[in-house]
Residue frames as qw, qx, qy, qz and C-alpha x, y, z in Angstrom:
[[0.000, 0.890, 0.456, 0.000, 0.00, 0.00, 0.00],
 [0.210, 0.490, 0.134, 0.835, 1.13, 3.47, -1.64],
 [0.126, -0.691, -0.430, 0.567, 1.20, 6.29, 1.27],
 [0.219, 0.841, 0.215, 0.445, 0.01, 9.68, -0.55],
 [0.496, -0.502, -0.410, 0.577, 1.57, 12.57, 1.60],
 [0.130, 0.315, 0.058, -0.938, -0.28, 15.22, 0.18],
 [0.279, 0.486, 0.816, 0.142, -3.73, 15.57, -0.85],
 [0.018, -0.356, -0.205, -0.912, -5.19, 18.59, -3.42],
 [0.267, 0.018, 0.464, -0.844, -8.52, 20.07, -2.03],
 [0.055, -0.105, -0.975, -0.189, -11.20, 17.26, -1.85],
 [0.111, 0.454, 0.456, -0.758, -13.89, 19.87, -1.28],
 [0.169, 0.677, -0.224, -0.680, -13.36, 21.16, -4.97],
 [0.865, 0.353, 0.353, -0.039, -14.25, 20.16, -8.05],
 [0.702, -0.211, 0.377, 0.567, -11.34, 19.56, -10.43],
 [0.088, 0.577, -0.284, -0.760, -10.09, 22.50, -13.21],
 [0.419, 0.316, -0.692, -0.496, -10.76, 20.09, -16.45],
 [0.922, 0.105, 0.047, -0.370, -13.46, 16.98, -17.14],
 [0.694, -0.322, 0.644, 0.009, -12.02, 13.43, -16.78],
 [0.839, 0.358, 0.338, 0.231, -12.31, 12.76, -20.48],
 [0.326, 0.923, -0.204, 0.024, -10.09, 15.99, -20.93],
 [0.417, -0.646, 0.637, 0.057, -7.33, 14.41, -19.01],
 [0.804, 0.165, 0.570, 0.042, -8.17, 11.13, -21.30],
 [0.471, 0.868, 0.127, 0.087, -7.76, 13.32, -24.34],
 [0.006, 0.903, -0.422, 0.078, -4.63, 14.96, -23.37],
 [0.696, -0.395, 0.596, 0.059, -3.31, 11.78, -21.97],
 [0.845, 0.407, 0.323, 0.129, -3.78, 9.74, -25.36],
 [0.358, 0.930, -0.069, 0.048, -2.41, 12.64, -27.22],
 [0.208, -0.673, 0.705, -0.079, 1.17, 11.97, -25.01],
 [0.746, -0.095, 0.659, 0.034, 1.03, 8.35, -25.06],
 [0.404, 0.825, 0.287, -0.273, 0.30, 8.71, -28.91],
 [0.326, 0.897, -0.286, 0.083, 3.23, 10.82, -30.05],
 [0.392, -0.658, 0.643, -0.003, 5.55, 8.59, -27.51],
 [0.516, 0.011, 0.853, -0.082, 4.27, 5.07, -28.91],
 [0.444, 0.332, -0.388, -0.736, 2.85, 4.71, -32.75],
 [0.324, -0.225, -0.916, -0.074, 1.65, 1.14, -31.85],
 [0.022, 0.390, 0.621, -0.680, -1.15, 3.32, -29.62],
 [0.093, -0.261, -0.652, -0.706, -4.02, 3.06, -31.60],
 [0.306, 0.148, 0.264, -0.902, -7.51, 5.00, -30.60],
 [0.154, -0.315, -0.715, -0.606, -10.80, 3.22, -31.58],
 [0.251, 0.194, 0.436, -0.842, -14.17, 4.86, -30.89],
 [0.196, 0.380, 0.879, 0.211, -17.92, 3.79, -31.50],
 [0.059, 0.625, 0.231, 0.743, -19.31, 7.29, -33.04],
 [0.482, -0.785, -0.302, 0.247, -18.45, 8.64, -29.50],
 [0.655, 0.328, 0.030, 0.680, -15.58, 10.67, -30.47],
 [0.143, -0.473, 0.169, -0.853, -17.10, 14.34, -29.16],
 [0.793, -0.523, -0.215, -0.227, -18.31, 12.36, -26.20],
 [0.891, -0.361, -0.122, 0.248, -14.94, 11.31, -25.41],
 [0.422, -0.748, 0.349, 0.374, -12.78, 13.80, -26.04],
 [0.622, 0.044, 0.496, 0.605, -10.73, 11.72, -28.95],
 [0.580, 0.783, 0.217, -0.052, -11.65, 14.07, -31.36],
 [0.037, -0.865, 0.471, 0.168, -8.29, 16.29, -30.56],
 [0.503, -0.509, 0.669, 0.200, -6.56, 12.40, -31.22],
 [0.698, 0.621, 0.331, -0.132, -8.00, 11.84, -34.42],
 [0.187, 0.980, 0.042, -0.059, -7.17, 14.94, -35.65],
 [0.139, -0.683, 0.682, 0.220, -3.09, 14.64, -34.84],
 [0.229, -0.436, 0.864, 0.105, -2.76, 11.36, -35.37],
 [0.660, 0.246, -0.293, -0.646, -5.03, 9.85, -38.35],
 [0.430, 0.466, -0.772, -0.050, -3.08, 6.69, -38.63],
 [0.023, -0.136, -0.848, 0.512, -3.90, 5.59, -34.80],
 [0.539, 0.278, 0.253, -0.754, -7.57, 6.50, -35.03],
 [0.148, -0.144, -0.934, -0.293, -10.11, 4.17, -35.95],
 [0.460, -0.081, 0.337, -0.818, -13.95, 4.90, -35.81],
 [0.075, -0.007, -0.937, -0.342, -16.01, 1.78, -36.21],
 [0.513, -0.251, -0.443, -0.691, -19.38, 2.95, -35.79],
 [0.342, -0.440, 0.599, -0.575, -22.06, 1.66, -33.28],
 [0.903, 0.169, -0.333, -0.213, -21.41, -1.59, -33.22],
 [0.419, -0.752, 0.401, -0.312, -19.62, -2.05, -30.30],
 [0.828, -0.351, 0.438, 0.000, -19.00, -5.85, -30.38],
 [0.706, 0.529, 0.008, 0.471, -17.37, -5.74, -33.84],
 [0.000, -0.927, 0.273, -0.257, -15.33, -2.70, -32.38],
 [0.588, -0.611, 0.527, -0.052, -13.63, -5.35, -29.58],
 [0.863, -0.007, 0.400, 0.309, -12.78, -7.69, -32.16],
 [0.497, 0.799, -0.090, 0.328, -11.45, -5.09, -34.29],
 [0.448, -0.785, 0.353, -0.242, -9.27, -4.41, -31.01],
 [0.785, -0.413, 0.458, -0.065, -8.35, -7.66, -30.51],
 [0.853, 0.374, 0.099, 0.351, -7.23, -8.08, -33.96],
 [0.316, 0.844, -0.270, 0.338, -5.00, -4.88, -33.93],
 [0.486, -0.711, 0.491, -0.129, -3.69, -6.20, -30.42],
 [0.884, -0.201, 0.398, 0.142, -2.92, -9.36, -32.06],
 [0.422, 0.814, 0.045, 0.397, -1.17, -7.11, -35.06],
 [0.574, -0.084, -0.250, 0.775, 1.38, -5.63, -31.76],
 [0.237, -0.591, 0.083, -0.767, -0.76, -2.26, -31.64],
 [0.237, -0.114, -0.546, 0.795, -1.75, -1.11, -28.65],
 [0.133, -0.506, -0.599, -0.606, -5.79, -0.69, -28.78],
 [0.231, 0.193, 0.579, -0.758, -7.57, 1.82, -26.27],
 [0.085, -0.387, -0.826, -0.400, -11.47, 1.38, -26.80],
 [0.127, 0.001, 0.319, -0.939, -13.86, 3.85, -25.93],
 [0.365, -0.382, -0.679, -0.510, -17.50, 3.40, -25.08],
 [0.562, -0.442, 0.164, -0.680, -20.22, 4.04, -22.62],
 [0.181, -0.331, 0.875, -0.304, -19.63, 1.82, -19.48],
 [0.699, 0.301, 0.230, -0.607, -23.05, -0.05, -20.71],
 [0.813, 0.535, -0.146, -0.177, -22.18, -1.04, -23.96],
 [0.231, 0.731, -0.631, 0.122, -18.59, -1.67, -23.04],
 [0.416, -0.329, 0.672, -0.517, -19.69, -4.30, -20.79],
 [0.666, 0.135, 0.485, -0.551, -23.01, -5.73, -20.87],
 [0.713, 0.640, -0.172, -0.230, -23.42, -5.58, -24.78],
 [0.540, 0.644, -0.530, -0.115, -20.14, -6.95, -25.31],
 [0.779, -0.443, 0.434, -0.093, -19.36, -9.55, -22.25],
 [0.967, -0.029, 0.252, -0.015, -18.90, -12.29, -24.55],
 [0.756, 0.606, 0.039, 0.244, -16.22, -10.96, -26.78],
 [0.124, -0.834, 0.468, -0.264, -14.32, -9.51, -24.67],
 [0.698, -0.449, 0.542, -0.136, -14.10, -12.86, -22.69],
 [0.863, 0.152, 0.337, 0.344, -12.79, -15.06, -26.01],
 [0.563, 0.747, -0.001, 0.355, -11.64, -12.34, -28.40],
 [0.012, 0.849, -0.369, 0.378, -9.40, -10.51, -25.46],
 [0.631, -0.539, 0.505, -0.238, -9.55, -12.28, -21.92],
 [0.860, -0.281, 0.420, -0.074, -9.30, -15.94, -23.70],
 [0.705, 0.670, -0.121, 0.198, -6.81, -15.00, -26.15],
 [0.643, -0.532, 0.102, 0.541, -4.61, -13.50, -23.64],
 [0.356, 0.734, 0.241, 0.526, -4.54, -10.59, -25.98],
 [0.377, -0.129, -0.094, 0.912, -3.71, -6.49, -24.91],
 [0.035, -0.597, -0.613, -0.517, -6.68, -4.60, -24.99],
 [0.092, -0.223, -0.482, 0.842, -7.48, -1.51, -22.90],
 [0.193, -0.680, -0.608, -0.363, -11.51, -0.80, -22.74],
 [0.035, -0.060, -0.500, 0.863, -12.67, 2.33, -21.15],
 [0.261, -0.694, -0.609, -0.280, -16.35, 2.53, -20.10],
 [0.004, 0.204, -0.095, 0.974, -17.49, 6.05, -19.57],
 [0.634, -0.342, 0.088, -0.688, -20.33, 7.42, -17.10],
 [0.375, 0.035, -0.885, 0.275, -19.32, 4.56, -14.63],
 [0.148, -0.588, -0.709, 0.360, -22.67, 4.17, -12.41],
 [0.142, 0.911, 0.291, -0.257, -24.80, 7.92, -11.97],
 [0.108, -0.448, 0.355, 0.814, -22.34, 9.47, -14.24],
 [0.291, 0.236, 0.703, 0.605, -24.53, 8.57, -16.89],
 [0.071, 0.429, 0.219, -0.873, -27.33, 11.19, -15.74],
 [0.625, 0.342, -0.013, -0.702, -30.02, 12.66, -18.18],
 [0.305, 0.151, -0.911, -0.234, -29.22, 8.64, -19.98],
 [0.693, -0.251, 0.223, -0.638, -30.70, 7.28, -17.26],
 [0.924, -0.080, 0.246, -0.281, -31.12, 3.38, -16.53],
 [0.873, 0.467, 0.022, -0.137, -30.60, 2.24, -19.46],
 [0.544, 0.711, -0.189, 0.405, -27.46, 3.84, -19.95],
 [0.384, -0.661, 0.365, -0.531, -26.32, 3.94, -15.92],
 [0.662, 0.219, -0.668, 0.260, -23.55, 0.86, -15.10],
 [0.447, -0.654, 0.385, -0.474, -24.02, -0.15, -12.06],
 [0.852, -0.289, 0.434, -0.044, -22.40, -3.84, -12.51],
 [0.669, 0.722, -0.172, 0.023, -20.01, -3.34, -14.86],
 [0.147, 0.646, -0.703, 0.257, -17.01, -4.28, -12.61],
 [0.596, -0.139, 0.775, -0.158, -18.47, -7.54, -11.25],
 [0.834, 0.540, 0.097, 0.058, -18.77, -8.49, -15.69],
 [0.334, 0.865, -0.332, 0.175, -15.16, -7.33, -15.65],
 [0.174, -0.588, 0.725, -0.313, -13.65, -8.72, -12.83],
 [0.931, 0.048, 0.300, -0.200, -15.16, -12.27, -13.60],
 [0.753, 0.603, -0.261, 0.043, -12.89, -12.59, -16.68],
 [0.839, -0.369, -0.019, 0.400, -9.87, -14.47, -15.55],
 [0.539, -0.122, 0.231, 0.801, -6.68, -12.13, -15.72],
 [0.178, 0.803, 0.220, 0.524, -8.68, -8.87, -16.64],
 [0.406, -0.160, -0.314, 0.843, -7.43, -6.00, -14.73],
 [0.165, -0.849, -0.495, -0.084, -10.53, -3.60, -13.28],
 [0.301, -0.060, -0.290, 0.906, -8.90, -0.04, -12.59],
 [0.039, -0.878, -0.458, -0.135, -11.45, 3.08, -11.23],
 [0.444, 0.138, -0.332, 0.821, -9.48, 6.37, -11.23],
 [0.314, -0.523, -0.506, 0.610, -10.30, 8.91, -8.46],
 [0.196, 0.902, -0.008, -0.386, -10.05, 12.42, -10.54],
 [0.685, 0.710, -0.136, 0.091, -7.89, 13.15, -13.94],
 [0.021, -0.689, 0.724, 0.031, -4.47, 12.96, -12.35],
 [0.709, 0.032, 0.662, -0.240, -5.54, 9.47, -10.98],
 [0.835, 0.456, 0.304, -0.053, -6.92, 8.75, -14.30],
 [0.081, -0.955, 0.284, 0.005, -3.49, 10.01, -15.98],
 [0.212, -0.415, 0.884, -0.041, -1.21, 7.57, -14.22],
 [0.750, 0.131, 0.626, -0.169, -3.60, 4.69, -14.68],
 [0.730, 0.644, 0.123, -0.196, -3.61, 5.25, -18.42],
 [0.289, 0.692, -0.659, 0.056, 0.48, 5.65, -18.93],
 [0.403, -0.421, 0.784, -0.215, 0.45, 2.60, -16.86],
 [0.810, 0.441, 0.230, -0.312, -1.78, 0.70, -19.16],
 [0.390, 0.889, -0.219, -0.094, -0.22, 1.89, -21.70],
 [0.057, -0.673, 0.718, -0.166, 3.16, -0.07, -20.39],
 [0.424, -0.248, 0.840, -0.231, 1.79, -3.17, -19.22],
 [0.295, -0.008, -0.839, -0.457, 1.08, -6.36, -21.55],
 [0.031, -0.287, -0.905, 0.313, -2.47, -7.42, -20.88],
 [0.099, -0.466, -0.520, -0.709, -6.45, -6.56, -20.87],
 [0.168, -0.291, -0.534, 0.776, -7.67, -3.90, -18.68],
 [0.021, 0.681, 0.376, 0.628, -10.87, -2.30, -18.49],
 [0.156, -0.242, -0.370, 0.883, -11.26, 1.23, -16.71],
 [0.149, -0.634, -0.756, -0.061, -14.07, 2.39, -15.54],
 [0.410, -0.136, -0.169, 0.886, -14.70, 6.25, -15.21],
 [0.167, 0.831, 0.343, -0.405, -16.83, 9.58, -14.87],
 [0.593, 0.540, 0.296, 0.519, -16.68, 11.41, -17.94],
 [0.050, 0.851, 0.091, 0.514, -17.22, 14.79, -16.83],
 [0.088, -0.724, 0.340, -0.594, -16.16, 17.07, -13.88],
 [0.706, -0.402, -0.556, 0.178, -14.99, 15.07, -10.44],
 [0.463, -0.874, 0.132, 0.058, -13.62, 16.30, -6.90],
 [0.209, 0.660, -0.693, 0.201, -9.70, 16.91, -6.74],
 [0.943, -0.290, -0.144, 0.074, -7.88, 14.10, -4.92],
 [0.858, -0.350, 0.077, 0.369, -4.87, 14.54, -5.98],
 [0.089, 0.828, -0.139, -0.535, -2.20, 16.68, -7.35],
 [0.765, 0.522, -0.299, -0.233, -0.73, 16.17, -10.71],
 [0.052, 0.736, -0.643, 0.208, 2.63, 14.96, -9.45],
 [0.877, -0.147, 0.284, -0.358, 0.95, 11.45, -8.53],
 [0.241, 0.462, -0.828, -0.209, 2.33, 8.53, -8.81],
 [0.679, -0.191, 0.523, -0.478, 0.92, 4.96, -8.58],
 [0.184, 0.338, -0.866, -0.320, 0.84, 1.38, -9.40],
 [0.786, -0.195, -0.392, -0.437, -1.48, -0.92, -10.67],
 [0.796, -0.263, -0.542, 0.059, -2.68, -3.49, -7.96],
 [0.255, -0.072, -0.438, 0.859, -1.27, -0.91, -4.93],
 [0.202, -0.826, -0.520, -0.078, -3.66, 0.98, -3.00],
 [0.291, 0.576, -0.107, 0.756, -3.19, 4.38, -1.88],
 [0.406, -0.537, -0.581, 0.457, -3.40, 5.01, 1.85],
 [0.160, 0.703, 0.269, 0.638, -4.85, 8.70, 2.07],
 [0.427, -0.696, 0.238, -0.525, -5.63, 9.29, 5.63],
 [0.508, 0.017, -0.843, 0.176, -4.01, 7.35, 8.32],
 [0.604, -0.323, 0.043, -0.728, -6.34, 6.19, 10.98],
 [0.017, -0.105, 0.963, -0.249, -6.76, 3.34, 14.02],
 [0.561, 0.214, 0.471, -0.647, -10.81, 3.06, 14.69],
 [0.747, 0.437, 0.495, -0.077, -12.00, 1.73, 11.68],
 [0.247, -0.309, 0.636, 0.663, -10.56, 1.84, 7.72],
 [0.584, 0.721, 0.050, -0.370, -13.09, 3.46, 4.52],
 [0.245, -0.350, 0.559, 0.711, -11.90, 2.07, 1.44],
 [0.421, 0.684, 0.333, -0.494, -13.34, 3.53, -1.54],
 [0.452, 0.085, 0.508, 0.728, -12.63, 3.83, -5.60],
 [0.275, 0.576, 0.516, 0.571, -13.70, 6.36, -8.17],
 [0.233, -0.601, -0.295, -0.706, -16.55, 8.84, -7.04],
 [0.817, -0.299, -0.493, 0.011, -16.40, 7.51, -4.11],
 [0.744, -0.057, -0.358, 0.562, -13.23, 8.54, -2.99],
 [0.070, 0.421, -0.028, 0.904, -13.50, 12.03, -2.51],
 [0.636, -0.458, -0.115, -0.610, -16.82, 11.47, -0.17],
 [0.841, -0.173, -0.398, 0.323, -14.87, 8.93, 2.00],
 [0.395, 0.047, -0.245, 0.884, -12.19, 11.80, 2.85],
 [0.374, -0.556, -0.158, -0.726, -15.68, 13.90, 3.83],
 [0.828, -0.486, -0.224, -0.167, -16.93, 11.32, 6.24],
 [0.745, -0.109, -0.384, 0.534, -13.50, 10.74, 7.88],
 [0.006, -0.595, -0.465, -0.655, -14.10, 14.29, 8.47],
 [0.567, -0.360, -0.148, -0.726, -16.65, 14.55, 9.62],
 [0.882, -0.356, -0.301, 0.069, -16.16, 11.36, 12.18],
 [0.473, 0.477, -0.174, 0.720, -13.09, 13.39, 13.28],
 [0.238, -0.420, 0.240, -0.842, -14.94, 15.76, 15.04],
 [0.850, -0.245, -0.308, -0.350, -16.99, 12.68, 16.31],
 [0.443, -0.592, 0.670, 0.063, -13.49, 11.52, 18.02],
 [0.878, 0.041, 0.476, -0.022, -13.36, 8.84, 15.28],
 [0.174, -0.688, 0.605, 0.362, -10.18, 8.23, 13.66],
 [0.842, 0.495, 0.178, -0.120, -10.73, 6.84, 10.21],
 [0.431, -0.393, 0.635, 0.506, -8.47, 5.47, 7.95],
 [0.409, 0.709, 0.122, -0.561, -8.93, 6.23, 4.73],
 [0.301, -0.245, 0.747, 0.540, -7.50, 4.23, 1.25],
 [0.589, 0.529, -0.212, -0.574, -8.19, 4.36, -2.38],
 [0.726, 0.089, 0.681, 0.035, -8.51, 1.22, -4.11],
 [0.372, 0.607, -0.249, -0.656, -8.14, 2.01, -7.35],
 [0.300, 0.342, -0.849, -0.270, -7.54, -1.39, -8.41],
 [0.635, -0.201, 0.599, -0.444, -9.98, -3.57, -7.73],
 [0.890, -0.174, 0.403, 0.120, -8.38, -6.48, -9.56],
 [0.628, -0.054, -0.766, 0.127, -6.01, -7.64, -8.78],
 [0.346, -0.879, -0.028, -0.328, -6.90, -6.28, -5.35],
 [0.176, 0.583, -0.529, 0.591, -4.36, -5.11, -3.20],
 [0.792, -0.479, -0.361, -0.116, -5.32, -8.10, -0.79],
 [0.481, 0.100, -0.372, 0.788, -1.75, -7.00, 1.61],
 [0.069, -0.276, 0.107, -0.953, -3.24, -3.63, 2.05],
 [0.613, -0.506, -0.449, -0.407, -7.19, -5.35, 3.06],
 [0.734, 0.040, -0.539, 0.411, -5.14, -7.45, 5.36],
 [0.431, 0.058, -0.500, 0.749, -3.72, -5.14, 7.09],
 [0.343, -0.362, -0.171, -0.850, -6.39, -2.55, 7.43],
 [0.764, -0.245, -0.447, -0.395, -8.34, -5.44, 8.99],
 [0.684, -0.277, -0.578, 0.349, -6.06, -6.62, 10.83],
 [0.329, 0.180, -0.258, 0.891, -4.64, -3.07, 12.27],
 [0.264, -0.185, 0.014, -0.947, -8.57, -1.09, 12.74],
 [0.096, 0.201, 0.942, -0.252, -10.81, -4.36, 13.03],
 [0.447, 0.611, 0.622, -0.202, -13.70, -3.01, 11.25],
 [0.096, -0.082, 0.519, 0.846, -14.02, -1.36, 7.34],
 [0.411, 0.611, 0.304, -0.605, -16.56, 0.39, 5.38],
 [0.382, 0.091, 0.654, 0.646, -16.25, -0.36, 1.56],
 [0.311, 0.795, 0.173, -0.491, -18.01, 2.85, -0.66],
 [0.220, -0.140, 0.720, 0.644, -18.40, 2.52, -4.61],
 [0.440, 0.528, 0.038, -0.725, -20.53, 4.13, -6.82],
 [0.334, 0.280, -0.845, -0.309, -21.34, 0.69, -8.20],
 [0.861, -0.243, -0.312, -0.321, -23.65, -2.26, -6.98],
 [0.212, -0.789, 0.523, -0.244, -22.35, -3.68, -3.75],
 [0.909, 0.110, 0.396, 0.071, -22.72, -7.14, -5.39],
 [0.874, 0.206, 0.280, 0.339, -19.75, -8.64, -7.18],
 [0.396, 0.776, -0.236, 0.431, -17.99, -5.21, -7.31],
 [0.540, 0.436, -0.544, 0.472, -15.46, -3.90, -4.71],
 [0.524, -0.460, 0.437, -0.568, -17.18, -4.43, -1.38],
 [0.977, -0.084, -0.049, -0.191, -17.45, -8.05, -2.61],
 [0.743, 0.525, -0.258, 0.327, -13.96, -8.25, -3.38],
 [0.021, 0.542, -0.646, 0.537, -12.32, -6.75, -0.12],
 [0.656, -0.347, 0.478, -0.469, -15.11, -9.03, 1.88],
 [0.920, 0.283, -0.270, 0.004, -13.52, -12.10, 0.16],
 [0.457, 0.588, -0.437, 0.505, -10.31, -11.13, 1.18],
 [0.281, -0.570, 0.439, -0.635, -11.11, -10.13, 4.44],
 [0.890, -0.225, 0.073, -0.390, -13.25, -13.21, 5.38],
 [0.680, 0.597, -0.387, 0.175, -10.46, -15.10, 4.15],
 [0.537, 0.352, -0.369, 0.672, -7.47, -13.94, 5.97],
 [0.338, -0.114, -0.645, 0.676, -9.06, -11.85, 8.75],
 [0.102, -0.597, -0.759, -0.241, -12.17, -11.94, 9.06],
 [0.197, -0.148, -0.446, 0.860, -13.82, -8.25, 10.64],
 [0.064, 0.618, 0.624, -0.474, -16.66, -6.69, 10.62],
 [0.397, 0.155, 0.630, 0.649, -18.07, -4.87, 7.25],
 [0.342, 0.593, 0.492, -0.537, -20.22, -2.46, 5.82],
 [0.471, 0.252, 0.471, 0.702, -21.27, -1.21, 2.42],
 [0.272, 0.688, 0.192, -0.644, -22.05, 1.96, 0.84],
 [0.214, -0.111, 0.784, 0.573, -23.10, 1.17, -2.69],
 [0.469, 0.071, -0.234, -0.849, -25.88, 0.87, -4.93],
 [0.644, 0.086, 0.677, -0.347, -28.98, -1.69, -3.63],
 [0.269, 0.015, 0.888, 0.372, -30.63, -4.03, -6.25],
 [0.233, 0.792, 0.323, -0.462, -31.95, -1.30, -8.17],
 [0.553, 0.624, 0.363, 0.415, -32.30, -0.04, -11.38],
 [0.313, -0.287, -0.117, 0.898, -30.77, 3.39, -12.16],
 [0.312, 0.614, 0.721, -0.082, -32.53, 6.43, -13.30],
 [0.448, 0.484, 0.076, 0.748, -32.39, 10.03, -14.65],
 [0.328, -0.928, -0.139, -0.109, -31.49, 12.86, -12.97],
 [0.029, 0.863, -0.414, 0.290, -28.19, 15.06, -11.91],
 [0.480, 0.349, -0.640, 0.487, -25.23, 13.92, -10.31],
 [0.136, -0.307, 0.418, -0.844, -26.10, 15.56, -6.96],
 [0.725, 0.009, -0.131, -0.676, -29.41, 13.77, -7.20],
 [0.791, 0.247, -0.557, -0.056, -28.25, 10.64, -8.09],
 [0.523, 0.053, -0.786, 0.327, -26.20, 10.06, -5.43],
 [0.311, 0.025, 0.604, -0.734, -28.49, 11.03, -2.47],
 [0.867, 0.135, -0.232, -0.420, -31.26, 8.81, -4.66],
 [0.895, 0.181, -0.406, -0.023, -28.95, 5.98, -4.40],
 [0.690, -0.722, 0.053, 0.023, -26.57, 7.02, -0.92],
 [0.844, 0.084, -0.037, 0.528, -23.83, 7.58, -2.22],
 [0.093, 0.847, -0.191, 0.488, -22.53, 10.63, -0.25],
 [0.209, 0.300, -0.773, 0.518, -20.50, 10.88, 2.95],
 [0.627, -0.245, 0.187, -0.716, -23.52, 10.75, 4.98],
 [0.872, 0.196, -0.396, -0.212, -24.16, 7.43, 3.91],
 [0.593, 0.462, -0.557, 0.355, -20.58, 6.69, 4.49],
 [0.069, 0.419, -0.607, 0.672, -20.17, 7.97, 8.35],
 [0.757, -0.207, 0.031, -0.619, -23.54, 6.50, 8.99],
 [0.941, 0.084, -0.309, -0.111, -22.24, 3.09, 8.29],
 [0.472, 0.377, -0.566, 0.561, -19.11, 3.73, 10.22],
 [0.454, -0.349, 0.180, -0.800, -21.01, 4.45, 13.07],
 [0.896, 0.029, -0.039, -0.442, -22.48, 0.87, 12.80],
 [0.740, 0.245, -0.567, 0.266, -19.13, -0.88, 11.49],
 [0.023, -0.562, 0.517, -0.645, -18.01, 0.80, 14.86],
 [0.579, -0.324, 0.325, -0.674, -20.63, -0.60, 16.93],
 [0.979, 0.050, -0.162, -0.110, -20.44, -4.28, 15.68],
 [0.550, 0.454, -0.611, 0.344, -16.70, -3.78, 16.33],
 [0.264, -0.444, 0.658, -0.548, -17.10, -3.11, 20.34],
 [0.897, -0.078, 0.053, -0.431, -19.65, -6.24, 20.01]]
């Protein structure tokens, strides 16, 4: 587990949208690497790529919406030595395409990097339809996929030059538009390492994505409560940084898990595997019940569906009280 030992202001909402940082990022990766090839399913001014088009013709591929031809068009250019990012809503990237992903990428043992945009309520005025909320327990089934959720555009940044480096198929999972700061640009991190944000003995909040920023609220906010949270980003939730669970578990003796995701088969299942495992402790979630999603704002969305600190310190409160039990 990665200590941070400086965090930006997690109050504030970051200077530039998460697909700008995706945009800019490509654009560097791109101009370093000419096996870094760009394919998009007529999302292009959704995602940003347009600016990667535009430089770099050669690496750009649009194949229209048709989303499961798009991954085998991937998987052929990965078996070709490119280097294929894939862009699509976190929906179609998923659900629609499960099966190809799992023979054409996962059971090739191919190199494929899928992002799926408007991870859970980021999809907003979409609604439902269009509003992943189990798209990392279809992701993290595939043997040997790598699930990443960054925190804010630096976050998302590192995760993508790291990609970008490592042989294998990874899918990342991400708000499109505007998040809270976490972190500054200057970040570093590595896949399958958690980030320890706040250090803390009472109990241990670990959180990914959208999440994370409303974790460092509630710890907070339980502060002033006398309660001394520990605080870590997961950003990887597989492989999961099962060391870091470990210890957490063993060191605080109760956790809160918060993801802006179903709290089946994503990353509250995944640390309470671990934990039960190895050392077993007392659990909560803060996640989305076994509900549909719906439209309506960000802000909305996640007091519709609890995903705010409230939520968060509420359950700590509780993890707290099973712990003295």
């Amino acid at each position: 587990m990665n200590k941070v030992l400086s965090l930006a202001d997690y109050s504030a909402m970051s200077d530039r949208e998460m697909r700008e940082a995706y945009s800019d990022t490509m654009l560097e990766l791109g101009a370093a690497n000419k096996n870094i090839m760009v394919l998009d399913v007529d999302c292009s001014r959704s995602m940003a790529s347009g600016a990667f088009k535009k430089a770099y013709p050669e690496q750009y591929m649009n194949i229209g919406i048709q989303e499961a031809n798009a991954v085998g068009v991937a998987a052929g250019l990965s078996a070709e030595k490119q280097i294929p990012f894939l862009n699509a809503f976190g929906v179609f990237a998923t659900r629609r395409v499960f099966d190809q992903v799992f023979l054409s990428c996962g059971y090739a043992k191919l190199n494929v990097k899928i992002i799926g945009w408007d991870a859970g309520i980021g999809a907003e005025a979409n609604g439902g339809t269009h509003m992943p909320f189990e798209d990392m327990g279809i992701m993290r089934s595939i043997p040997e996929m790598i699930v990443v959720e960054p925190a804010d555009p630096a976050a998302l940044k590192q995760i993508l030059v790291k990609c970008a480096e490592l042989y294998g198929n990874v899918y990342i999972r991400s708000m499109r538009k505007q998040v809270p700061c976490v972190y500054h640009d200057d970040l570093t991190l590595e896949i399958g390492k958690a980030n320890l944000l706040k250090q803390g003995e009472d109990l241990t909040i670990i959180a990914c994505g959208l999440m994370v920023s409303e974790a460092l609220k509630a710890a907070d906010v339980l502060k002033s409560r006398g309660v001394n949270a520990r605080v870590v980003d997961m950003f990887t939730i597989k492989p999961l940084d099962e060391e870091a669970v470990i210890k957490c578990a063993k060191e605080t003796g109760a956790i809160v898990v918060a993801e802006n995701h179903r709290s089946v088969n994503g990353l509250y299942s995944a640390v309470s595997d671990c934990a039960s495992a190895n050392c077993p402790c007392p659990i909560e979630a803060v996640g989305v019940d076994d509900i549909f999603g719906e439209v309506g704002k960000k802000d909305y969305l996640m007091e519709r569906f609890g995903l705010t600190f409230r939520e968060i310190s509420d359950k700590a409160l509780n993890v707290l009280k099973r712990k003295e039990k």
